[in-house]
C-alpha positions as CSV (number, residue, x, y, z in Angstrom):
1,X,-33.3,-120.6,133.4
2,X,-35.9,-120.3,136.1
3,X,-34.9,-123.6,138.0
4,X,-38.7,-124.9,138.7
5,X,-39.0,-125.0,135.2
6,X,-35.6,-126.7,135.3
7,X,-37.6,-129.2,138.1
8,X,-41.0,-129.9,135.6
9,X,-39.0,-130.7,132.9
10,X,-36.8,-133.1,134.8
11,X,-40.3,-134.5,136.1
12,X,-41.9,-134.4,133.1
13,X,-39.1,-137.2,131.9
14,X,-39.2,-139.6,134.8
15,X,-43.5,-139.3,134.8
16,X,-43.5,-140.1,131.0
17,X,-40.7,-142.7,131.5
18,X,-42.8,-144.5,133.8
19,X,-46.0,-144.6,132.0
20,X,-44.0,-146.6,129.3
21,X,-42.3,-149.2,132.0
22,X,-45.2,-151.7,130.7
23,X,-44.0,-155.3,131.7
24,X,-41.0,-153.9,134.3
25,X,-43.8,-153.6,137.7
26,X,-45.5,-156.3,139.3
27,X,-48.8,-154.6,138.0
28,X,-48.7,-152.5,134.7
29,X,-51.1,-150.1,136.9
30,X,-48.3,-148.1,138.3
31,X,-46.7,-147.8,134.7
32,X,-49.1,-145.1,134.6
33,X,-49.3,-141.1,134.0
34,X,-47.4,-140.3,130.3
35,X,-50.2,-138.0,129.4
36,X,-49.3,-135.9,132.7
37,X,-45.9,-136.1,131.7
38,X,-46.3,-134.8,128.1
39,X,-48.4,-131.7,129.1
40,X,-45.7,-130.7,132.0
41,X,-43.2,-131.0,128.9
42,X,-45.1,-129.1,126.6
43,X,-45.9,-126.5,128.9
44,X,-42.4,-126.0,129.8
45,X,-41.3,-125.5,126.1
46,X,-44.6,-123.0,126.0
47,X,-42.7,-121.2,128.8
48,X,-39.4,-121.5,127.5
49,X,-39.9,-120.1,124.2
50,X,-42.5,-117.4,124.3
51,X,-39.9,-114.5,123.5
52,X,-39.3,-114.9,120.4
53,X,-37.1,-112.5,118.8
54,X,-36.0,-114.0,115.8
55,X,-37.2,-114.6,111.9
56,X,-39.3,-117.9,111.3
57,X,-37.1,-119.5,109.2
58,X,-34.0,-118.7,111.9
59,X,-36.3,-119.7,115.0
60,X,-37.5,-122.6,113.6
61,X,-34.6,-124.4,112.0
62,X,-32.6,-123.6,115.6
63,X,-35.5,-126.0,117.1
64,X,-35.2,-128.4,114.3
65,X,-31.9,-128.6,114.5
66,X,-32.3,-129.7,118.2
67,X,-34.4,-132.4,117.5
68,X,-33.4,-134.2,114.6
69,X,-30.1,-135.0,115.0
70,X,-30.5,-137.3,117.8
71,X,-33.7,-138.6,116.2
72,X,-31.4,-140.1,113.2
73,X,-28.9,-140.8,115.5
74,X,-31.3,-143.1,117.7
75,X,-33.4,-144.6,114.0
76,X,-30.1,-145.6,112.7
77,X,-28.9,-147.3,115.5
78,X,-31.7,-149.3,116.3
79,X,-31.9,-150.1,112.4
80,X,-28.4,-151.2,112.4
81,X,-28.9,-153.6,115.8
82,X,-32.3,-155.1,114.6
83,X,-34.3,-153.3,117.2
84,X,-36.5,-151.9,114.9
85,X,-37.2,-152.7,110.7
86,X,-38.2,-149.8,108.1
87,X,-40.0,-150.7,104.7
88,X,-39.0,-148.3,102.1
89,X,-42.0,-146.0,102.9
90,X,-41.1,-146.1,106.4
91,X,-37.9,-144.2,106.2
92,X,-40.2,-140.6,105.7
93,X,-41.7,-141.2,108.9
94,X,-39.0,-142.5,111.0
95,X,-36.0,-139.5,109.8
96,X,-38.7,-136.9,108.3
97,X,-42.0,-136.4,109.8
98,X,-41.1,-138.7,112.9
99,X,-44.8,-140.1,113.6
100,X,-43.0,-143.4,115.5
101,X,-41.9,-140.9,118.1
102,X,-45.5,-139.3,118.7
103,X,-44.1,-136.4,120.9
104,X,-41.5,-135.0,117.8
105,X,-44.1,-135.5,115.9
106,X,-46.6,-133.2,117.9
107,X,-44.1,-130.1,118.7
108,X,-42.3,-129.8,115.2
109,X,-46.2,-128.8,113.9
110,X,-47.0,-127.2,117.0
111,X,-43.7,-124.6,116.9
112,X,-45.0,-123.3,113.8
113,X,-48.5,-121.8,115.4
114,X,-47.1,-121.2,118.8
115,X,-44.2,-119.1,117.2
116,X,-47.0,-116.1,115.3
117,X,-49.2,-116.4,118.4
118,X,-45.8,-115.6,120.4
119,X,-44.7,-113.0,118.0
120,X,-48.0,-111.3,117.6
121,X,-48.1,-108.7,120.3
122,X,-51.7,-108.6,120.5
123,X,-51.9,-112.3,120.4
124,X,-49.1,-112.7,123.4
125,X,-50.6,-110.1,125.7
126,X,-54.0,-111.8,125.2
127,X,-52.7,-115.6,125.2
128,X,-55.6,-116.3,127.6
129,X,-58.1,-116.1,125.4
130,X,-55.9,-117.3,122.8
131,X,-56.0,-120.8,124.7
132,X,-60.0,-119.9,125.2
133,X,-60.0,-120.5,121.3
134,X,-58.7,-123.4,121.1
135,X,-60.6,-124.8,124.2
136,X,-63.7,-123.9,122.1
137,X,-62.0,-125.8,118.8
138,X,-61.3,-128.6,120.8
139,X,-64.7,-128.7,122.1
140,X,-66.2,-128.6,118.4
141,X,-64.4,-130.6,117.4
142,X,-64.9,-133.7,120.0
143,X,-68.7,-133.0,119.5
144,X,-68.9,-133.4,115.8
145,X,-65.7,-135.6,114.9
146,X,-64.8,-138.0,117.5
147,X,-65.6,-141.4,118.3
148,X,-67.8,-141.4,121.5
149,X,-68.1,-145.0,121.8
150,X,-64.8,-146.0,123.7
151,X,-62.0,-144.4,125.6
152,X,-59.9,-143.1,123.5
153,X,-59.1,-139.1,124.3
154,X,-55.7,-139.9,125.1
155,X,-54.5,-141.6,122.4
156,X,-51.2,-139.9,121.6
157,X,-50.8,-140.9,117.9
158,X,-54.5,-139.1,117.2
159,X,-54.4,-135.9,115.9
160,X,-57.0,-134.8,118.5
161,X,-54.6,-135.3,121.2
162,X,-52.6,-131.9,120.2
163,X,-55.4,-129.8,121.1
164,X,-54.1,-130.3,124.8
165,X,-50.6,-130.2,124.0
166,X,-51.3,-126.4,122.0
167,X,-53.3,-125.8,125.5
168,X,-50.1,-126.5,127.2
169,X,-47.7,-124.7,125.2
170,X,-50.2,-122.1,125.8
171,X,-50.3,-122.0,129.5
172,X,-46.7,-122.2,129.9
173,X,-45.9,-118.9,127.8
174,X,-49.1,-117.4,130.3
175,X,-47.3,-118.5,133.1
176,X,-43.9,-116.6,131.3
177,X,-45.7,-113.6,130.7
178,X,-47.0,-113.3,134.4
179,X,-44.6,-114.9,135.8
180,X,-44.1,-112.2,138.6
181,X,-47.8,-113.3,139.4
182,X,-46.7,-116.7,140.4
183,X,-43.3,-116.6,141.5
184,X,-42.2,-117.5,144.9
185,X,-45.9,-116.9,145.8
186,X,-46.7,-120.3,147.4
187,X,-49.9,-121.4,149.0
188,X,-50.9,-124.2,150.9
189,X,-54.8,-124.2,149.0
190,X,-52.8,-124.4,145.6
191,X,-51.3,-127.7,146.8
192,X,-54.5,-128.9,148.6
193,X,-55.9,-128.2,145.0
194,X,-53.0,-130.1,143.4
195,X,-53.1,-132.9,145.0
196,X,-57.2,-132.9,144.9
197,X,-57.3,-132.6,140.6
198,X,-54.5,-135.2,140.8
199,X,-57.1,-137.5,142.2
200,X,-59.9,-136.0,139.7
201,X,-58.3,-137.0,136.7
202,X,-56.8,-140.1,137.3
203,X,-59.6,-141.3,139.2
204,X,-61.8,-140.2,135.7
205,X,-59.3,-141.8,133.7
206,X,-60.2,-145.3,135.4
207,X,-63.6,-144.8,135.6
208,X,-63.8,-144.1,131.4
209,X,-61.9,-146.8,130.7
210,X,-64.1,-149.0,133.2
211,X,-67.4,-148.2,131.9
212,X,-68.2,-147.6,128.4
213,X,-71.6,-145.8,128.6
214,X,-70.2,-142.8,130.2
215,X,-67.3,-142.6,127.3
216,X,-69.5,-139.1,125.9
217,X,-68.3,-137.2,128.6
218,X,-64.5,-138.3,128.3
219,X,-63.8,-135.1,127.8
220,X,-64.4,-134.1,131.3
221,X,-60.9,-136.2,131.9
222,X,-58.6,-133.6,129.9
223,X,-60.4,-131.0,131.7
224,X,-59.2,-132.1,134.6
225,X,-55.8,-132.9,133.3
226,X,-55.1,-128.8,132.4
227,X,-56.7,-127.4,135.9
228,X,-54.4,-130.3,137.1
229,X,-51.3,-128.7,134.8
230,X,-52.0,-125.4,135.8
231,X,-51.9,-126.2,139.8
232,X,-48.3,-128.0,139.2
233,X,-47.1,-125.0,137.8
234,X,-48.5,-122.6,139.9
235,X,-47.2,-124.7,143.0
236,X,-43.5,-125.0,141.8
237,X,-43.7,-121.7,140.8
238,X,-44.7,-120.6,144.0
239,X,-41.6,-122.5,145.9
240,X,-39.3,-121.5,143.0
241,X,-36.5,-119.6,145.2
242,X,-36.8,-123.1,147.8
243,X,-35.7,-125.3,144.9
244,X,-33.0,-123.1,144.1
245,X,-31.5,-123.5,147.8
246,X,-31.2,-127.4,147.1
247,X,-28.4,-129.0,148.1
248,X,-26.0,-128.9,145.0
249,X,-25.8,-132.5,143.9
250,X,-29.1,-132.6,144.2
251,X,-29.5,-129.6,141.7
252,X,-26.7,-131.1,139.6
253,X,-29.3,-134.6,139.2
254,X,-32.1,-132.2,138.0
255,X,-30.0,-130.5,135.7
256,X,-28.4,-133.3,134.3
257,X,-32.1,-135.4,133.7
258,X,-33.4,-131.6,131.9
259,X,-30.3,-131.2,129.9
260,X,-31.4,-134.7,128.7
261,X,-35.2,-135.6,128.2
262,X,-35.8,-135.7,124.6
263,X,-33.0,-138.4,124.7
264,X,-34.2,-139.6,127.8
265,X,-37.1,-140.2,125.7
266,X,-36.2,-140.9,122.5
267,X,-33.5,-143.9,123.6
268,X,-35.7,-146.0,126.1
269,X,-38.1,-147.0,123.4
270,X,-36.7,-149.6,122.0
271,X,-35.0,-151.3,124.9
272,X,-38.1,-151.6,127.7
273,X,-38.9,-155.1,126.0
274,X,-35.7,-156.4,126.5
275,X,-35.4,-155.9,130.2
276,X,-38.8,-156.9,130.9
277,X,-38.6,-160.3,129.1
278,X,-35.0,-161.1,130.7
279,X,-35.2,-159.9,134.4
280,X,-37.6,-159.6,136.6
281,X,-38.5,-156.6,139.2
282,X,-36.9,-154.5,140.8
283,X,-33.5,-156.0,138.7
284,X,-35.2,-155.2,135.1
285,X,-36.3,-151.6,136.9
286,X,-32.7,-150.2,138.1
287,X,-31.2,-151.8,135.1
288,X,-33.3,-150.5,132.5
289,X,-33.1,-147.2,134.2
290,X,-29.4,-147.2,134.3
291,X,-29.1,-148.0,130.5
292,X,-31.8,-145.6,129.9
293,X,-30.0,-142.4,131.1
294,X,-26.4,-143.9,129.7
295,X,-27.7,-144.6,126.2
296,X,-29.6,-140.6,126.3
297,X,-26.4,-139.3,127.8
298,X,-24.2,-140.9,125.0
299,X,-26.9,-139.6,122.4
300,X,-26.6,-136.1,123.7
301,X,-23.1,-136.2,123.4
302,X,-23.4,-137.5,119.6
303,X,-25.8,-135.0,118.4
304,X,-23.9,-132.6,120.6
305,X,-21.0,-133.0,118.3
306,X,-22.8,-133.0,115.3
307,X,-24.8,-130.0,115.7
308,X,-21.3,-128.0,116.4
309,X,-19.5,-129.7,113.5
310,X,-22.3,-128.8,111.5
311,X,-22.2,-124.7,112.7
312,X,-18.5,-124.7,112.1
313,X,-18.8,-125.8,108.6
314,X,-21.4,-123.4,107.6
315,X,-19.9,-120.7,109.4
316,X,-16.7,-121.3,107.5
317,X,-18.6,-121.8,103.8
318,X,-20.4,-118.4,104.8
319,X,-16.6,-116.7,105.5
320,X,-15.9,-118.1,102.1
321,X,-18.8,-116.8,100.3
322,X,-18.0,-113.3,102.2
323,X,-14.2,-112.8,101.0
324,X,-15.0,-114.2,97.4
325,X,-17.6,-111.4,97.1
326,X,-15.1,-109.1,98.1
């Protein structure tokens, strides 16, 4: 893999980490950023998978199949240690359509459209105005169906909220397809511009959830958070062949935190309460972090194991099937 991408996705983890270190920092303010953190995700998987080669059914199950089994893993567990409770219509959305963990929930649906886009020629070639069309959806749609009262654009359980994440997965495959655009191209101007739609949106995002009567024009906040997503990859892309000349262990700590978001993830939600009831800062911070990346790095392992099992079983049934026809 292209080791910026490797870099925004290990990122992507410790910004969306943070946001949910509620009760862990002296002030809940620097707990702050999981939006940014979800769109540098979903962009990377954009980039990631826009050749797509084979079947739906084959290309889809192979990302199911990399999702679920840690997702059962981590709902049992916390079931079984009292962490979390599941009424008897619960158990569809924890193990089948995974709404508890909003950002499973938002790419297992989002796959499905990103795959024809992707495997459409005409549609790939032309993903800019692709993401133009759903930009315009997105705008319709905020004019005519959502509330205007409050601040609430970046509620991640809403269904509104994957508009951006499509956008993402959108400009990640554009950054893919041109990638020889972008590569090792680095300006200072594209990091003066980072760092100035950094303070665009999350200056917005205070100021909307501030004042009320200028809620209407929320919008204006997301806006800012893609020109902001599209300067973070155009900068990292621009220093990619720098990143690569890391010192090793440092390379071996990125590598290590990519190989392990969606765990990274899916593990520290039911543990921040613990450590921010029973410690206090920076104690509850280095040791909630430190059970954090054990707990994903034991889950990997787990579903690691399972996933193979699984492949060696059904390539041995398919053997089967194969000699008994003959």
């Amino acid at each position: 893999m292209i080791f910026f991408v490797t870099v925004l996705r290990a990122l992507a983890a410790m910004i969306i980490t943070n946001s949910h270190y509620v009760g862990i920092y002296p002030t809940d303010l620097i707990a702050n950023g999981g939006l940014l953190g979800d769109v540098i995700f979903f962009a990377v998987s954009g980039f990631c998978l826009c050749n797509v080669k084979q079947g739906f059914p084959t290309w889809y199950a192979k990302r199911v199949t990399r999702i679920y089994p840690q997702v059962i893993l981590i709902t049992l567990f916390y079931l079984f240690v009292g962490i979390i409770s599941v009424d008897s219509k619960g158990w569809l959305y924890f193990l089948v359509y995974p709404t508890n963990y909003h950002f499973v929930a938002s790419i297992i649906l989002l796959y499905i459209p990103f795959y024809f886009i992707m495997k459409l020629d005409k549609l790939k070639q032309n993903v800019h105005f692709v993401f133009l069309g759903v930009l315009l959806a997105q705008m319709l749609v905020y004019v005519f169906l959502v509330d205007k009262t409050s601040y609430n654009i970046d509620t991640v359980r809403a269904p509104f909220i994957r508009f951006i994440f499509a956008e993402a997965m959108l400009l990640g495959a554009y950054f893919r397809i041109n990638l020889d655009r972008f590569k090792d191209k680095n300006r200072l101007i594209n990091w003066l511009l980072l760092v100035f739609f950094a303070g665009v949106y999350f200056v917005s995002k205070i100021a909307f959830s501030k004042w009320q009567s200028i809620s209407r024009f929320q919008l204006a906040n997301q806006a800012a958070l893609l020109v902001l997503l599209y300067f973070v990859f155009r900068c990292f892309a621009g220093i990619d062949s720098r990143l690569e000349r890391l010192p090793k262990p440092v390379k071996k700590i990125i590598e290590f935190i990519s190989e392990i978001t969606l765990e990274i993830y899916l593990v520290q939600i039911g543990i921040i309460p613990f450590f921010a009831e029973r410690f206090r800062f920076p104690v509850n911070w280095v040791l909630l972090t430190a059970t954090i990346i054990a707990g994903a790095f034991v889950l990997h392992g787990a579903a690691k194991l399972i996933t193979s099992g699984a492949e060696k079983l059904s390539g041995k049934i398919i053997k089967k099937e194969k000699k008994t026809e003959e």
